[in-house]
C-alpha positions in Angstrom: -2.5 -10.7 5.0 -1.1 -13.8 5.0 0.8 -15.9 1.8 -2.0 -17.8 0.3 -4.5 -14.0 0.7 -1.2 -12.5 -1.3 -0.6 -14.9 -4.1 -4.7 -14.8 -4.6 -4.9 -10.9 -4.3 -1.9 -11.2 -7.0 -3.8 -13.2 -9.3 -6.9 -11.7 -9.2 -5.0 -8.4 -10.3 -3.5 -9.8 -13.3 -7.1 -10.6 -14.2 -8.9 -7.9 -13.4 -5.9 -5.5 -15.0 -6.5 -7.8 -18.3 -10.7 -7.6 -18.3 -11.2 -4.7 -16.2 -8.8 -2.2 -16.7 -8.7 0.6 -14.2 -11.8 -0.5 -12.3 -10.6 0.1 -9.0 -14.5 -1.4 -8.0 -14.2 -4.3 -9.3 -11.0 -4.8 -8.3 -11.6 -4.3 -4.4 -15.1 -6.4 -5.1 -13.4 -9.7 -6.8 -10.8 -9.4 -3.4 -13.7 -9.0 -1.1 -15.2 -12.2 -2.2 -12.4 -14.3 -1.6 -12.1 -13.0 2.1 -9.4 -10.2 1.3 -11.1 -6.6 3.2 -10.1 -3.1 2.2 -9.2 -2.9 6.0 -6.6 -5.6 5.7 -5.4 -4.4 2.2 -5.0 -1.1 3.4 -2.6 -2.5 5.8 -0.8 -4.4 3.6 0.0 -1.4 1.2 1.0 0.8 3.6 3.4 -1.7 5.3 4.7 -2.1 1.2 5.0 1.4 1.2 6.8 1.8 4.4 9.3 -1.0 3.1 9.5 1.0 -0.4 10.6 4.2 1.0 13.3 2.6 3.2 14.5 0.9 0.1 14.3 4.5 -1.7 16.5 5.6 0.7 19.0 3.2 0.8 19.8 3.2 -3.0 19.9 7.0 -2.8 22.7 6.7 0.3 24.3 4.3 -1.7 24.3 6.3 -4.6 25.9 9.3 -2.6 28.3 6.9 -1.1 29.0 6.1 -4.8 29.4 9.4 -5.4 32.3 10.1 -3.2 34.4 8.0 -4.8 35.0 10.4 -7.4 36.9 13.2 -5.3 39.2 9.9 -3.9 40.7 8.2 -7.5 43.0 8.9 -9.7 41.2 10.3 -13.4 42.5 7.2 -15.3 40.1 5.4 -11.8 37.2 7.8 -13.2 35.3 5.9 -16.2 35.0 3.1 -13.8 33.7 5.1 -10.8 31.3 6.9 -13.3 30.2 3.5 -14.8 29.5 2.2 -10.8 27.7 5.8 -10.3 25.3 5.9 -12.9 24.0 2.4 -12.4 23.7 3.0 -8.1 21.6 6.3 -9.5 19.8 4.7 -12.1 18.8 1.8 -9.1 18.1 5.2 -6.7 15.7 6.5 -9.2 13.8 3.3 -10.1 13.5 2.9 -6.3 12.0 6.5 -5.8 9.8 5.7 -8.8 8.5 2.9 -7.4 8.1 4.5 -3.6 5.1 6.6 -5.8 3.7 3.7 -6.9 3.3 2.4 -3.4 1.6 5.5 -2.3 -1.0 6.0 -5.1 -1.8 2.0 -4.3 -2.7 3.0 -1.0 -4.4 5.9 -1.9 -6.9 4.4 -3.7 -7.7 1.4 -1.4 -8.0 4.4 1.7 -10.4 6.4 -0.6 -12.1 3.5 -1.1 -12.1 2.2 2.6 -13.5 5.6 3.7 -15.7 5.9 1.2 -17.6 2.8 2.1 -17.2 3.6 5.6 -18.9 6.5 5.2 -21.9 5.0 3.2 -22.7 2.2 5.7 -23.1 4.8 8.4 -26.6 5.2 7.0 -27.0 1.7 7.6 -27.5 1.8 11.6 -30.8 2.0 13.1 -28.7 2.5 16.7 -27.7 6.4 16.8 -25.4 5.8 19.3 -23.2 2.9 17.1 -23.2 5.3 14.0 -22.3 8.1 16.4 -19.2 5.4 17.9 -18.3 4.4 14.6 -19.0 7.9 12.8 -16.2 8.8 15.2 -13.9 6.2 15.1 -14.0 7.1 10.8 -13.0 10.6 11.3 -10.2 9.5 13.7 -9.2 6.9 11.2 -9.2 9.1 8.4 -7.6 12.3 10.3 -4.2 9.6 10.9 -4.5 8.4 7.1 -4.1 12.4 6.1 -1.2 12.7 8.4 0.8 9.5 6.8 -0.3 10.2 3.8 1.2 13.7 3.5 4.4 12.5 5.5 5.0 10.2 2.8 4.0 12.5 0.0 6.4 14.9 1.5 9.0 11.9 1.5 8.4 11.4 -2.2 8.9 14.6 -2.9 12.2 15.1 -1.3 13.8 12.5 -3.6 13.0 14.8 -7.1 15.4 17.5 -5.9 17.9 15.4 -4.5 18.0 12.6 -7.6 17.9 15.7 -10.2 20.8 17.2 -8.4 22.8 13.7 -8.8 21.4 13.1 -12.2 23.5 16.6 -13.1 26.6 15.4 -11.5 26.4 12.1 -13.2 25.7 13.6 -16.7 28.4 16.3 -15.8 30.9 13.4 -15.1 30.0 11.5 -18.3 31.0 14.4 -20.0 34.3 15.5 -18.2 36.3 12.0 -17.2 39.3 14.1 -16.0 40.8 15.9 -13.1 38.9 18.8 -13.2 35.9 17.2 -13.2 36.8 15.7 -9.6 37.4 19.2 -8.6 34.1 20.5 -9.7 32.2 17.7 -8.1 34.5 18.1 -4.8 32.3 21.6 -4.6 29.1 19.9 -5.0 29.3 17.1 -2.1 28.2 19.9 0.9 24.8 20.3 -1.0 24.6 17.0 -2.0 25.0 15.9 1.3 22.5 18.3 2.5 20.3 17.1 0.2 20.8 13.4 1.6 20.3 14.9 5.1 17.1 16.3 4.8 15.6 13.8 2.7 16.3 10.9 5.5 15.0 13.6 8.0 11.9 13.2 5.8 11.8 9.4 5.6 11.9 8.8 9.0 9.3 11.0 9.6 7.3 9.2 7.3 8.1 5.9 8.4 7.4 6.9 12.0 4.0 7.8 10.7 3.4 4.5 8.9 4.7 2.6 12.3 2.1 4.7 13.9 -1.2 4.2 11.6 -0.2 0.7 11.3 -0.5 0.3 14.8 -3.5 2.3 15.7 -5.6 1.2 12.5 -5.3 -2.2 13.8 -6.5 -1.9 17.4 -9.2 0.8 16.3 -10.7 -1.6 13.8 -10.5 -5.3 15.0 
């Protein structure tokens, strides 16, 4: 989608949020009829998506990286550290947030996409067309399921992982002393298990994105 389709498409959702609220109809009509397709806004989202999670993941690494300060200064260091902590996890967490948001926006555009799809099959008087493009749907919609649940499975890594943090954060609040650099020495092998699997999950989804991204756009010109 180019700049001008964007700054139109962005437009026309302030409006339509302001008259037509929660119309997702109406929304993906008004678009249509300024030259902006499901197909191409489907593309959009998830490349947004795709950037969001990397994002995601780089405030929660930072926040980690944050983290490990603590076990390395001095306790009169610590109010500092904890004051640099809390706002790398507060930016972790808004990111995370906003990774959701980016899914359920291209959730509803695929539901949408397919659902329309589907409907205009009816629509061919040539058997073997709707047969072709009958086909081509279920392949489409088969990869959607795959990225979507790779990215849902993303999401869902970075609850366990941020609450974890969110703990050691409060826990530090609380105790800006030695031993509270002792007790969150213990905690940096499961935190950093924690960061481990949750790229292991990002990647996978962004692999998945890379992939529908390029296979949505050669299967439907």
């Amino acid at each position: 989608m180019n700049p001008l389709h964007r700054l139109a498409a962005c437009l026309f959702a302030v409006a339509l949020a302001i008259v037509l609220p929660g119309c997702q109809s109406a929304y993906f009509g008004a678009l249509e009829k300024i030259g902006i397709a499901k197909r191409d806004l489907l593309l959009d989202r998830v490349d947004a998506a795709r950037g969001a999670q990397g994002e995601a993941e780089q405030a929660y690494v930072d926040a980690l990286t944050r983290f490990r300060e603590v076990v390395s200064v001095d306790a009169g260091e610590l109010e500092a550290v904890y004051l640099r902590l809390k706002a790398s996890h507060d930016e972790a967490a808004a990111r995370a947030k906003a990774f959701g948001e980016r899914i359920a926006a291209v959730e509803s555009v695929a539901d949408a996409l397919f659902a329309e799809w589907q409907s205009e099959l009816a629509q061919y008087s040539d058997a073997g067309l709707r047969a072709k493009s009958k086909a081509q749907l279920e392949r489409t919609r088969s990869r959607y399921r795959t990225l979507d649940q790779a990215m849902r499975r993303a999401e869902a890594s970075f609850q366990p992982a941020l609450k974890v943090l969110d703990d050691q954060v409060l826990y530090l609040k609380h105790n800006l002393n030695a031993a509270a650099i002792g007790a969150i020495r213990d905690e940096l092998p499961r935190l950093q298990a924690d960061a481990a699997s949750l790229q292991r999950d990002v990647q996978r989804a962004t692999a998945e994105a890379d992939r529908f991204l390029k296979e949505f756009r050669v299967e439907t010109p």
